[in-house]
TIDRENFI-197338 format. One record per residue: x, y, z of N, C-alpha, C in turn. Coordinates in steps of 0.1 Angstrom, whole numbers, plus 2048, in hexadecimal, padded with zeros to 3 digits. Layout:
BEGIN
XYZXYZXYZ/...
END
This chain:
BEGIN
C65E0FB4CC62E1BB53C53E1DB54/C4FE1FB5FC3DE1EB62C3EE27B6B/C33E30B6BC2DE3CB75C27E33B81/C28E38B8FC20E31B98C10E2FB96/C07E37B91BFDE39B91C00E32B80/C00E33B79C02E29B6BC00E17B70/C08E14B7CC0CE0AB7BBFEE02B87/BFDE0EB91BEFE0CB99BDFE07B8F/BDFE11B85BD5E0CB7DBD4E01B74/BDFDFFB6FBE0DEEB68BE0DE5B71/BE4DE6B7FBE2DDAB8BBD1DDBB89/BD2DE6B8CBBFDE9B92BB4DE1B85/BB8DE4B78BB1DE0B6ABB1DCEB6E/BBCDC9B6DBC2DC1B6BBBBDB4B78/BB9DBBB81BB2DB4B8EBA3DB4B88/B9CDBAB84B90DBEB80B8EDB6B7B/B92DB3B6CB91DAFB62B96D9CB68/B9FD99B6DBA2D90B6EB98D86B79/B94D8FB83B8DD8AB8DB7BD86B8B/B73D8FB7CB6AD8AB76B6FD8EB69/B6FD85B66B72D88B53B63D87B4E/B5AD82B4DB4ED82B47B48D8CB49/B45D91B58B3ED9CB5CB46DACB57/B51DABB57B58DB6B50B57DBBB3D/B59DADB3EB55DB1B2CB48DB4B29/B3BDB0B2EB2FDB3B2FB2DDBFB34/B33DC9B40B33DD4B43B3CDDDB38/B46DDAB35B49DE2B26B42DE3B1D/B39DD9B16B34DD8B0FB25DE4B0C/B23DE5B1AB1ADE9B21B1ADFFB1E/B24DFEB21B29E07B24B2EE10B14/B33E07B0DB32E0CB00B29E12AF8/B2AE1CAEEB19E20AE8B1DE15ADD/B12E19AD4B11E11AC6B1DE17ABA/B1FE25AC0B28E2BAAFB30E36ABA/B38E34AB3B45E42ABAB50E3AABC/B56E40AC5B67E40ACAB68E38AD4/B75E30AD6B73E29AE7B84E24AE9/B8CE2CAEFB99E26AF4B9CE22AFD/BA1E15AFFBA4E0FB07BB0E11B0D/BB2E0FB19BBCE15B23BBEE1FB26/BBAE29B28BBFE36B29BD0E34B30/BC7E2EB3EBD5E28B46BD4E19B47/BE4E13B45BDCE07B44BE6DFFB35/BE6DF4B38BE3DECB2BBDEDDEB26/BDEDD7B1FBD8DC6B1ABDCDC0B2B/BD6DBCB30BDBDAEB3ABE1DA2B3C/BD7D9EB2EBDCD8FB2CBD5D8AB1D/BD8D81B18BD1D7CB0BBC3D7EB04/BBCD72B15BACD78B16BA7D84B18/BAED8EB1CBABD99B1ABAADA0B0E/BB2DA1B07BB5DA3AF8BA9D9CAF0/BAAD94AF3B9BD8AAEBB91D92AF1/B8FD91AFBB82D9EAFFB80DAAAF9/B8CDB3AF6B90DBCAF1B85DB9AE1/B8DDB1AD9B87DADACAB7BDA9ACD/B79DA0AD5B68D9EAD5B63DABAD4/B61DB1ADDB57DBFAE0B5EDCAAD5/B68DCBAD0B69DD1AC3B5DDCAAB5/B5DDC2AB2B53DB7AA9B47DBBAB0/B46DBCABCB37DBDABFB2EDC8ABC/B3CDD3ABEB36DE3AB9B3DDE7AAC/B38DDFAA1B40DE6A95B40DF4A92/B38DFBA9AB33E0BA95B3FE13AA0/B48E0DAA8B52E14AB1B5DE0FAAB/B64E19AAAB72E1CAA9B78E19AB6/B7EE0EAB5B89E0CAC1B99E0BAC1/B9BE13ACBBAAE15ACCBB3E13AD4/BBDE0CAD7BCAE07AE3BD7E0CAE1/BDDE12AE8BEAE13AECBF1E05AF1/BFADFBAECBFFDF2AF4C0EDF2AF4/C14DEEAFEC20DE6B05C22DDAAFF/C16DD3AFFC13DC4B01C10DBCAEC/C1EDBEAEBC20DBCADEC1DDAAAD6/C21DA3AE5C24D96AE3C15D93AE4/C0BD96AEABFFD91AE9BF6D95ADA/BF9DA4ADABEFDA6AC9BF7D9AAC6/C06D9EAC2C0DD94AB5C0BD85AB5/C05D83ABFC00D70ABFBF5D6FABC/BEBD7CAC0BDBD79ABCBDCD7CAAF/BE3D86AA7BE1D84A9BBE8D78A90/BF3D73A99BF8D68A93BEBD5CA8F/BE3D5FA9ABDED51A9EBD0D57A99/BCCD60A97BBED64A92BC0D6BA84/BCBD71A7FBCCD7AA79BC8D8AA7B/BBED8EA70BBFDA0A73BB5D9FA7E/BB7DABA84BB1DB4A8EBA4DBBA89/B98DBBA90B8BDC1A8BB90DCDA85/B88DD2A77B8BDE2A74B8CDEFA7B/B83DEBA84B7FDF4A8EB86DEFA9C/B8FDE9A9CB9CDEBAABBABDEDAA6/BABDFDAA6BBBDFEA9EBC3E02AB0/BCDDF3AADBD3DF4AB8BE7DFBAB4/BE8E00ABEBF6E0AABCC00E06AC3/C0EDFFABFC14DFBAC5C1EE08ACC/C1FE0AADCC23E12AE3C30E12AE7/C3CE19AE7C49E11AE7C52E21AEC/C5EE1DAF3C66E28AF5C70E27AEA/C73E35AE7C7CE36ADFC8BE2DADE/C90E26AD3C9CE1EAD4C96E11AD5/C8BE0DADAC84E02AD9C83DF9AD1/C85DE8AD3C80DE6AC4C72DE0AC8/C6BDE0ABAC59DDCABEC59DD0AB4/C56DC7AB8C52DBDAB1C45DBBAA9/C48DBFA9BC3ADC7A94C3BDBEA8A/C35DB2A87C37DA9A7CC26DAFA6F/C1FDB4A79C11DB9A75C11DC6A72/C1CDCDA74C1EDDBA6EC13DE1A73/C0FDE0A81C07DEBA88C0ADF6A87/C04E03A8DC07E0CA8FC11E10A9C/C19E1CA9DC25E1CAA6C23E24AAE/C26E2CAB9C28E33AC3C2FE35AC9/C39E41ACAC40E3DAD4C40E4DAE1/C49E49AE9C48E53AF4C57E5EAF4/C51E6AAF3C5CE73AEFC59E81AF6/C61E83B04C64E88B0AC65E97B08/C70E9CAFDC76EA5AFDC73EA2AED/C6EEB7AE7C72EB5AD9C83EB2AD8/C89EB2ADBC9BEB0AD7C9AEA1AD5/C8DE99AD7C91E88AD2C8CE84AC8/C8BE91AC0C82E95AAFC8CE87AA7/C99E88AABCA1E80AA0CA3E76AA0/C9EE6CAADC9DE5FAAEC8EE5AAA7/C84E62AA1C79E60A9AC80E5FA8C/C87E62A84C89E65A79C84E55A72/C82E53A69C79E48A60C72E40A69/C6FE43A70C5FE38A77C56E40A73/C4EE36A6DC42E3BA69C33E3EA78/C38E4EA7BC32E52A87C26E56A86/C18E5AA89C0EE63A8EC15E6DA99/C18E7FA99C15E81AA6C08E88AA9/C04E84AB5BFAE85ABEC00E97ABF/BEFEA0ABABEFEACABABF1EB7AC7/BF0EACAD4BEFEB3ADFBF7EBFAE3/C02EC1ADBC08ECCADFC05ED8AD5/C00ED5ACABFAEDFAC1BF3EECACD/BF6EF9AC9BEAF00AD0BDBF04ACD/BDAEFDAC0BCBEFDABFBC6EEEAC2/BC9EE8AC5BC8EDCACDBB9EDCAD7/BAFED9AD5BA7ED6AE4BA5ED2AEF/BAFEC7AEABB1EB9AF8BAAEADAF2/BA4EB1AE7B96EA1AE8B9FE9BADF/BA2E91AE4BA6E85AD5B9BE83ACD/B8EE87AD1B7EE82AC7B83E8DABA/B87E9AABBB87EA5AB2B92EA2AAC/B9CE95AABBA7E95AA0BA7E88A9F/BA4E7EAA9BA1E6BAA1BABE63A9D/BB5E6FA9CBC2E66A8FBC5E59A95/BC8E53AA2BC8E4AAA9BBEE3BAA5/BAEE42AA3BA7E3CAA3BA5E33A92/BABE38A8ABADE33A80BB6E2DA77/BB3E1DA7ABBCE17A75BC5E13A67/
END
């Protein structure tokens, strides 16, 4: 299940990225400060392998940033870390998944899932969840003012 506009922007990423890979990683890089926060995808997810390796490069490059992913794209982390092992400290990636789902988590990532209605409170019961504060009403909107995401 994908929103039209969800699915427009991972075409749109995914052209970018695929059409100059060098010049794009160089413009991220670019674009990054030295120390703070930096999530990837807002909309959007991994593309392809090389991408993901880009992802870890430019995490290593700015060890002073906290980097963070939402993914779909389970089978690519779980091969890069097969085949590399751990993931930089500073890139805590979150495996994103609909409820009933199964996630293929041999690295015991972190989990996420998508829940609609409080009434799907009871399909969470023992997953080890984070929820995301947004519906709190002292809530600001910034994920910078709560992080929990950002820390792996």
């Amino acid at each position: 299940m994908r929103y039209e506009g969800v699915m427009n922007a991972y075409i749109k990423n995914s052209l970018l990225y695929i059409q100059d890979a060098e010049n794009t990683e160089k413009k991220i890089l670019n674009k990054i400060p030295f120390a703070g926060m930096f999530r990837w995808h807002v909309s959007g997810d991994i593309v392809s392998k090389a991408y993901f390796e880009m992802m870890v490069r430019i995490a290593k490059k700015r060890p002073n940033v906290l980097f963070m992913a939402f993914t779909k794209k389970f089978e690519i982390v779980n091969d890069w870390m097969d085949e590399n092992g751990t993931l930089p400290k500073n890139l805590n990636m979150i495996f994103s998944h609909w409820i009933g789902e199964t996630v293929p988590n041999p690295n015991n990532l972190p989990l996420s899932v998508v829940r609609f209605k409080k009434s799907e409170n009871e399909h969470l019961e023992g997953l080890d969840l984070i929820e995301c504060p947004s519906n709190d009403k002292d809530w600001d909107g910034s994920c910078s003012t709560c992080a929990i995401c950002w820390k792996p």
